[in-house]
C-alpha positions as CSV (number, residue, x, y, z in Angstrom):
1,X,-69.6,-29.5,28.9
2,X,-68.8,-26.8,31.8
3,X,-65.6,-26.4,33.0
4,X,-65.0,-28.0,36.4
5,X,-65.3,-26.1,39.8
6,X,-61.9,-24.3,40.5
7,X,-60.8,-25.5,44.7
8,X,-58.7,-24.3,46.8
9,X,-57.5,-28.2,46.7
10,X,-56.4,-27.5,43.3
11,X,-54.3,-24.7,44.3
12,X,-52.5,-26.6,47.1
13,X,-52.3,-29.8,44.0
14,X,-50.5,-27.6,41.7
15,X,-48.8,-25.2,43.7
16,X,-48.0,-26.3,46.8
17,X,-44.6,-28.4,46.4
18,X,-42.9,-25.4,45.0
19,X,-44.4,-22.8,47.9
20,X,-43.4,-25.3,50.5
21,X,-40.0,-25.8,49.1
22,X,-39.5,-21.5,48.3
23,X,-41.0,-21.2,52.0
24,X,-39.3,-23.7,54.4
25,X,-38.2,-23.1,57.7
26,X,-41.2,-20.1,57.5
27,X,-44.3,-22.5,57.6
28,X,-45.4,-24.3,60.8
29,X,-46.5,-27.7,61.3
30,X,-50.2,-26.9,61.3
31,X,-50.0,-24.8,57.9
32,X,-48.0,-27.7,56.5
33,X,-50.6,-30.3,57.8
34,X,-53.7,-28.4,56.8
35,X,-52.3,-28.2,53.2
36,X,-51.0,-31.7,52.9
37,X,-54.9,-32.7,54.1
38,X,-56.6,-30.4,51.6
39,X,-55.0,-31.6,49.1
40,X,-55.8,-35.2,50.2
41,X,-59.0,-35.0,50.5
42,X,-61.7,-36.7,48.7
43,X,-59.0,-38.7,46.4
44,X,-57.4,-42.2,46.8
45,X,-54.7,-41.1,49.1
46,X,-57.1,-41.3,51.8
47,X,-59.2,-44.2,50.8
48,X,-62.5,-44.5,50.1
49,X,-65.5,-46.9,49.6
50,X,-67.6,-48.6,46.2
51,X,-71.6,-48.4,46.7
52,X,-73.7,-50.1,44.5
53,X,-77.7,-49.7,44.2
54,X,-79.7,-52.6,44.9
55,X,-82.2,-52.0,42.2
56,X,-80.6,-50.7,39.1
57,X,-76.9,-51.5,39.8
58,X,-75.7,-47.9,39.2
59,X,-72.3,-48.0,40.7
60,X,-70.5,-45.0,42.6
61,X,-66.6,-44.6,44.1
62,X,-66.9,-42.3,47.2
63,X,-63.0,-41.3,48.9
64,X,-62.8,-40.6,52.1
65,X,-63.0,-36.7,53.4
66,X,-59.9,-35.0,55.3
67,X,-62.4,-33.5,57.8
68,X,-59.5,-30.4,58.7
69,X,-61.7,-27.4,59.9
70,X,-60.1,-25.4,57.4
71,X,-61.0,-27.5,54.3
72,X,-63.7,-25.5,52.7
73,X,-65.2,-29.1,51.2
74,X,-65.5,-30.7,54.6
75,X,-67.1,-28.2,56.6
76,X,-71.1,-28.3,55.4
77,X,-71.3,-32.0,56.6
78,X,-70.0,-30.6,60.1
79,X,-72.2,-27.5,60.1
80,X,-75.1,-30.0,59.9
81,X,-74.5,-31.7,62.7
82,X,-74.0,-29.2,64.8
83,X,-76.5,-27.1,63.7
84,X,-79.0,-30.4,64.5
85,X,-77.5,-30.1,68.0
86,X,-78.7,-26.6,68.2
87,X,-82.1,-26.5,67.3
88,X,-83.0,-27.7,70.9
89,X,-81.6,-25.0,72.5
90,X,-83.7,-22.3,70.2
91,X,-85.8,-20.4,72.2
92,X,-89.3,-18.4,71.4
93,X,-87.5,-14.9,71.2
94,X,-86.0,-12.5,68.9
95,X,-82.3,-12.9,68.2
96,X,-79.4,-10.5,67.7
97,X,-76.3,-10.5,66.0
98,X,-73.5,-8.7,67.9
99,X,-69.9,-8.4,66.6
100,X,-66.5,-7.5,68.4
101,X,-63.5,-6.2,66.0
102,X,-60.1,-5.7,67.1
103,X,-58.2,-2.5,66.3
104,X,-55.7,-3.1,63.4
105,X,-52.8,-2.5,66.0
106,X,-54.3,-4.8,68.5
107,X,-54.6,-7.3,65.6
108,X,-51.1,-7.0,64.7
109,X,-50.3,-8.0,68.3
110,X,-52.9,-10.8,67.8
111,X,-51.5,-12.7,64.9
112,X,-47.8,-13.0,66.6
113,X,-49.3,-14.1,69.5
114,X,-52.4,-15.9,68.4
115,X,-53.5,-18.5,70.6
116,X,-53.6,-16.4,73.8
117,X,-55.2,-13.1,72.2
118,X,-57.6,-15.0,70.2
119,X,-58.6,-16.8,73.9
120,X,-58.5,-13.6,74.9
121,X,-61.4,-11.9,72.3
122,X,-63.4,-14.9,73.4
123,X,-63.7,-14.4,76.7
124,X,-63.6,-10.1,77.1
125,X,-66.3,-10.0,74.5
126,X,-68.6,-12.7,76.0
127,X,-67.4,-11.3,80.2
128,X,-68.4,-7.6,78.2
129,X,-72.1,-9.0,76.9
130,X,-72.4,-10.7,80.0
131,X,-72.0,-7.8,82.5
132,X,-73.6,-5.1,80.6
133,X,-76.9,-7.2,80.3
134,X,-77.1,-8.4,84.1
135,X,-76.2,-4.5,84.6
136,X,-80.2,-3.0,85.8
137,X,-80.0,0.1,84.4
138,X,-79.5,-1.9,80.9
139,X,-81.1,-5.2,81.0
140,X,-80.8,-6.9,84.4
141,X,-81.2,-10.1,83.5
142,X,-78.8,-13.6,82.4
143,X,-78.4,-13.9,78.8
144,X,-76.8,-16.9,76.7
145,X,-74.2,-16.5,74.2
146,X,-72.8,-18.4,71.2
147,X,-69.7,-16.3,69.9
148,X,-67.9,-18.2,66.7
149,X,-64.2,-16.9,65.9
150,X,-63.6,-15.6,62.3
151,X,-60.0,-13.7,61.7
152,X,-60.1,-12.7,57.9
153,X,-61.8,-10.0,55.9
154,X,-63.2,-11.0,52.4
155,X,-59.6,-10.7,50.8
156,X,-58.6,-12.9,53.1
157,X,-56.5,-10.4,55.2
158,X,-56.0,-10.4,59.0
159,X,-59.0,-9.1,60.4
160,X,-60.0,-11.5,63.8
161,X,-63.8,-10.5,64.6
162,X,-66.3,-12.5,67.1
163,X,-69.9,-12.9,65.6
164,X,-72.6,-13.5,68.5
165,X,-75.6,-14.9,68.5
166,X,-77.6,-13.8,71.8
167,X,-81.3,-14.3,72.7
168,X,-83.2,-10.9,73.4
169,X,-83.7,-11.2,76.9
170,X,-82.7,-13.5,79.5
171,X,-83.2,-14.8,83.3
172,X,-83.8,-12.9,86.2
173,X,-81.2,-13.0,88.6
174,X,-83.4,-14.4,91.3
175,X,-84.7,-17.0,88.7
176,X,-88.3,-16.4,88.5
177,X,-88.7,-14.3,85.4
178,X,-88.1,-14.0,81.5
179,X,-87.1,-10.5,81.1
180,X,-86.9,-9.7,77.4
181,X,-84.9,-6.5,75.8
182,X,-86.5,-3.5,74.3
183,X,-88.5,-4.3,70.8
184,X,-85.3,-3.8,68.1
185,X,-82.3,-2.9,70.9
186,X,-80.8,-4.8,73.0
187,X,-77.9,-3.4,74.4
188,X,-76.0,-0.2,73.8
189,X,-73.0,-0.5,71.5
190,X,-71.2,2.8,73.1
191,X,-71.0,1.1,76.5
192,X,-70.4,-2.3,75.2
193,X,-67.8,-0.8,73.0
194,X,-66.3,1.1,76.0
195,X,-66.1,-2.0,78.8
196,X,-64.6,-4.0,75.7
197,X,-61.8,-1.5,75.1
198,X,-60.7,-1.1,78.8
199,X,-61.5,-4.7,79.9
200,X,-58.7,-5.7,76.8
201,X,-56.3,-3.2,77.5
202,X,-56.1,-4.3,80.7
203,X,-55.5,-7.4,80.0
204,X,-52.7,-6.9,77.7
205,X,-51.2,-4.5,79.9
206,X,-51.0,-7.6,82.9
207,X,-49.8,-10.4,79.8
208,X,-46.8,-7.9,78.6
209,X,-45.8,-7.3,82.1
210,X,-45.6,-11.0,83.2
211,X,-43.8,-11.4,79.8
212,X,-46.2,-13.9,77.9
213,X,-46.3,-11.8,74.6
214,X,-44.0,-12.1,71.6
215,X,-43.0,-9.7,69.2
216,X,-41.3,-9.7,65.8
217,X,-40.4,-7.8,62.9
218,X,-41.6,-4.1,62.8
219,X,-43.4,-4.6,65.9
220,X,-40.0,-6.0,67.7
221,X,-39.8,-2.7,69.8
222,X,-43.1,-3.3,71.8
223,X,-41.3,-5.9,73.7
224,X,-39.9,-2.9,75.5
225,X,-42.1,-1.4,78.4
226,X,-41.9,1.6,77.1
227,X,-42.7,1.4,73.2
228,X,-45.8,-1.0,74.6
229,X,-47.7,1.6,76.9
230,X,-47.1,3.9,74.3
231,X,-49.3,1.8,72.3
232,X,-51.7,1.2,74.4
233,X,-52.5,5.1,74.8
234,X,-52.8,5.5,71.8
235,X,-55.2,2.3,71.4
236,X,-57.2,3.7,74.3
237,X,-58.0,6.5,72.4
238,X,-59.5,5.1,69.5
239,X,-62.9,3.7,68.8
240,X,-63.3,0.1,69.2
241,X,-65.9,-1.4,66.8
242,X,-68.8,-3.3,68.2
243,X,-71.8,-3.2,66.5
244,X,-75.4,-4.9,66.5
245,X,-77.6,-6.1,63.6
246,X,-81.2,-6.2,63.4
247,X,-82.6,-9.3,65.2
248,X,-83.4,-12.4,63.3
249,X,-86.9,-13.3,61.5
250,X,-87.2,-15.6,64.2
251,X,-85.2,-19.2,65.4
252,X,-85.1,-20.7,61.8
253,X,-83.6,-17.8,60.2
254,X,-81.3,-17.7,63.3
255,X,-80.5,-21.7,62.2
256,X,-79.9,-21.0,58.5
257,X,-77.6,-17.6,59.5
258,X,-75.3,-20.0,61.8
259,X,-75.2,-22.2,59.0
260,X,-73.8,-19.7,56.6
261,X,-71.3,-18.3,59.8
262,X,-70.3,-21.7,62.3
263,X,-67.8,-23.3,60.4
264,X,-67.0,-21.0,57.5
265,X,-63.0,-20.8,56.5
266,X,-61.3,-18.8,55.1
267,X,-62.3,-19.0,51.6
268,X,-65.4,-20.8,49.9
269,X,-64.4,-22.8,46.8
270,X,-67.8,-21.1,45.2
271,X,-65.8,-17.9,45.4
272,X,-62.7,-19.1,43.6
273,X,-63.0,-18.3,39.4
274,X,-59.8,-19.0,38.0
275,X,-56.2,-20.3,37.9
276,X,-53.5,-19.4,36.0
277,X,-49.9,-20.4,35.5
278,X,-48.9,-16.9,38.2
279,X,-52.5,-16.0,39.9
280,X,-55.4,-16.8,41.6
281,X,-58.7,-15.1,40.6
282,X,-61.6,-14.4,43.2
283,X,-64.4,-12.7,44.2
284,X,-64.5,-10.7,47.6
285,X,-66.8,-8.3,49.0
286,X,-65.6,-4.5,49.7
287,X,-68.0,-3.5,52.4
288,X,-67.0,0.6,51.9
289,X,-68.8,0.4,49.2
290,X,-72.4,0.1,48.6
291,X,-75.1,-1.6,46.5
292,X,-74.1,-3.8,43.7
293,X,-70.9,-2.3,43.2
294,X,-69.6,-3.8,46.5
295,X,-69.2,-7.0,44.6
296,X,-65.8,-6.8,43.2
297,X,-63.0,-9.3,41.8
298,X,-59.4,-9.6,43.0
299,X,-56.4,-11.4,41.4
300,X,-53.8,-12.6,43.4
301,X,-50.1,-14.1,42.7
302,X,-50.7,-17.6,43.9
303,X,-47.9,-17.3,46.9
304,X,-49.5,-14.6,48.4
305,X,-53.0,-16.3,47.7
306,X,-51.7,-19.5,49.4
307,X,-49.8,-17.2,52.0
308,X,-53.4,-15.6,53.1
309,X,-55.1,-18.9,53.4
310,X,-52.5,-20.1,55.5
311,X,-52.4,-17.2,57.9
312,X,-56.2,-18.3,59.2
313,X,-55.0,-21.6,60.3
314,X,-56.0,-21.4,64.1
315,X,-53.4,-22.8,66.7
316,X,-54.3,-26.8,67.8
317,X,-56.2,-27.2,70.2
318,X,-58.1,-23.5,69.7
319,X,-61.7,-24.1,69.7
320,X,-63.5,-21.5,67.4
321,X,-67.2,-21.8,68.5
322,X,-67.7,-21.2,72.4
323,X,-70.9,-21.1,74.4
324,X,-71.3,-18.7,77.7
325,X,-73.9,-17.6,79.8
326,X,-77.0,-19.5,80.1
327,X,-75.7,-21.9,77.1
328,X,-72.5,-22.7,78.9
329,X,-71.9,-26.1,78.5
330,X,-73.2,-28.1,81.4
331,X,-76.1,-26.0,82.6
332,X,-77.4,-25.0,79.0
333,X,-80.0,-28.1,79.2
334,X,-81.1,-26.8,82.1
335,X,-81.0,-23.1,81.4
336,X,-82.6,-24.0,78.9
337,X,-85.5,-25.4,79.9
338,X,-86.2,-22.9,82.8
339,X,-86.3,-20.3,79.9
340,X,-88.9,-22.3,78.3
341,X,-90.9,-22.6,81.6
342,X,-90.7,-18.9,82.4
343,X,-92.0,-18.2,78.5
344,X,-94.6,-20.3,79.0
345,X,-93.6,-23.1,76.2
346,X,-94.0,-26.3,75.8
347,X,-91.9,-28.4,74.6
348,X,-94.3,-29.8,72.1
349,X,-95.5,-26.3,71.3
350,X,-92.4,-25.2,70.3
351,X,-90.3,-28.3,69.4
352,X,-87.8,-27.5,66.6
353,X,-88.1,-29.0,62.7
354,X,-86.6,-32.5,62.7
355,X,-83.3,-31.8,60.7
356,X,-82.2,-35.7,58.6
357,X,-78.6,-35.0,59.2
358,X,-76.9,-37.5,58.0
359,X,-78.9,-40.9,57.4
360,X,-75.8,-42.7,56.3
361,X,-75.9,-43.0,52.5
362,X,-77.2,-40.7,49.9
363,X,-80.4,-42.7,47.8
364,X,-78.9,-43.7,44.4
365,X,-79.1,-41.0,42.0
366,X,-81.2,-42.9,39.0
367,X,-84.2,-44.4,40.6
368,X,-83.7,-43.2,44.6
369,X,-82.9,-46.8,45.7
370,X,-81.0,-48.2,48.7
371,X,-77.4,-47.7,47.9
372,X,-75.3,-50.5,49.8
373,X,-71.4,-50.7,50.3
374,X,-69.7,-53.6,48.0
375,X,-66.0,-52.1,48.5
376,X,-64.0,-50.5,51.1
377,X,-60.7,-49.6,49.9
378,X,-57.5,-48.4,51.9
379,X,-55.4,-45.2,52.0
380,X,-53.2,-45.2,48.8
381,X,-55.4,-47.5,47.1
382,X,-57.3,-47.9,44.1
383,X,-60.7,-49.7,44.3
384,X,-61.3,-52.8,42.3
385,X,-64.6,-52.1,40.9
386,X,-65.4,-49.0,38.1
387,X,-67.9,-46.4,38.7
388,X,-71.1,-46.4,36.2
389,X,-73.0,-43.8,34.5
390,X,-76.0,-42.7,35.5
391,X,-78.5,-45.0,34.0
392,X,-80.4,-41.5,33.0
393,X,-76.8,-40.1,31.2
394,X,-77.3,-43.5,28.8
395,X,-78.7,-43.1,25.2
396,X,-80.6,-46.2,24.1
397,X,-81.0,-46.8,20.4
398,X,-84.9,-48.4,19.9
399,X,-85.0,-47.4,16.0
């Protein structure tokens, strides 16, 4: 029999009362809620239901999920849905994938003060895209944007990144044309790059001034004027990483890579490979190396693995996937459909697969029938009825 999947639930299970203890006072509210509902989820503490199939009786106990956006278990059911929501707004064009990075100084600044600079990567990234493309000597035309928020590296170190996912072309500015980008380019990563930079520096420059930033340990000097323009010199001065992957396959492929990116945390369970009584063992990618070997393993001491996971928890209230442009909410539908006139589509001609979501209940697992709910069952609680083995898993004797 094969040993059973290693979760980051696990982790918080075994170690968390003794890191929450060694840590208080250090841990906000939010870290100590997301690990209290990881480590709830999916078991009796949050209730759950009994389903029975009509036709061969097989019975099953499901528990209720935590849904947190940083539970690595509850997060495929809510990339479905979403993703179903998108499909109608994929258009007949090539798609690219665009990515802003933050310096490491600049992210430094970003984790002590995380809700504002993370607001702020949103928007200077997507007012960046948004003016170099309506820009005539570049593109000259209104583009759409989905950007999604990620802040970790594959060792789950602070590393806050926007991944965009932009149609290759966009709206005239007069309305009447579908002007697409150059076959393989869209638009130039110096100038992006460049606009990004000076647009953000700015910006930090004004939020210091009117004293909205906070600082803390080795960086408490930048609270001084002084220590802070020094830094921003020097920041000017430095590259700023934007860059631009070839475009997408085409729509689906641009479905299935959102799936992989919207509503990824920190850490997938699949990654996770063992647990010990000290350390946490997992695989992570080093991207300075190539081929094969860029697949690499990395053991942790579990307070530092815990630690890391907690750093990504994003402040209430922060919303990690944002539309601008033409898929702004409130005029995408419409943008939307003008695109689709100017390309000359129909919308029959290029409606999107029909995605099942979610039809309610899985079909029972033995003979595919109609599984029906006999038990609901409160938080704390244990259900009445037992779960049944798989009619198939049963060994009957006819000798």
């Amino acid at each position: 029999m094969s040993r059973p999947a290693l979760e980051v639930a696990d982790i918080f299970r075994d170690r968390g009362p003794a890191w929450r203890q060694a840590h208080a006072g250090r841990v906000s509210l939010d870290q100590l809620k997301v690990m209290s509902a990881i480590e709830s989820c999916r078991t009796a503490a949050l209730g759950g239901h009994v389903a029975r199939c009509e036709d061969c009786a097989y019975t099953s106990i499901a528990y209720n999920s935590c849904r947190n956006r940083h539970c690595p278990k509850c997060q495929g059911a809510a990339a479905k849905q979403w993703l179903a929501d998108r499909q109608a707004e994929l258009l007949p064009v090539p798609y690219y994938h665009v990515v802003f990075t933050l310096p490491a100084r600049i992210a430094d600044i970003a984790y002590q003060n995380r809700a504002i600079i993370y607001d702020l990567l949103f928007k200077l990234s997507a007012e960046t895209m948004l003016t170099i493309a309506a820009d005539p000597k570049h593109l000259g035309a209104r583009i759409g944007i989905t950007s999604v928020l990620h802040t970790w590296g594959s060792a789950m170190t602070h590393h806050p990144h926007v991944h965009m996912i932009v149609p290759g072309g966009g709206i005239s500015p007069d309305g009447q044309r579908w002007v697409s980008c150059r076959p393989g380019f869209f638009l130039p990563v110096r100038v992006l790059s460049r606009l990004f930079r000076r647009l953000f520096l700015g910006r930090l420059a004004a939020l210091h001034q009117a004293g909205r930033l906070s600082f803390f340990g080795n960086d408490a000097h930048l609270a001084a004027a002084q220590s802070f323009a020094a830094l921003l010199a020097a920041s000017r001065k430095t590259e700023w990483v934007v860059y631009a992957k070839r475009p997408f396959g085409g729509p689906q492929a641009v479905l299935a890579y959102l799936s992989r990116y919207t509503h990824r945390v920190a850490i997938a369970n699949s990654r996770l490979i063992a647990l010990d009584q000290h350390d946490v063992t997992f695989r992570w990618k080093d991207y300075r190396v190539k081929g094969r070997d860029r697949q690499k393993r990395m053991t942790l001491a579990t307070d530092e693995f815990i630690r890391r996971f907690l750093i990504h928890v994003l402040p209430k209230g922060l919303h990690r996937i944002r539309h601008y442009g033409l898929l702004a909410r409130g005029v995408c539908a419409d943008n939307v459909a003008r695109a689709r006139e100017l390309l000359a589509v129909s919308d029959r001609e290029d409606e999107p697969t029909e995605t099942n979501v979610d039809s309610g209940k899985s079909p029972c697992p033995c003979c595919g029938g109609r599984m029906i709910v006999i038990e609901v069952f409160e938080r704390g609680a244990m259900p009445h009825r037992q779960s049944t083995a798989p009619i198939s898993a049963i060994r009957i004797d006819t000798s």
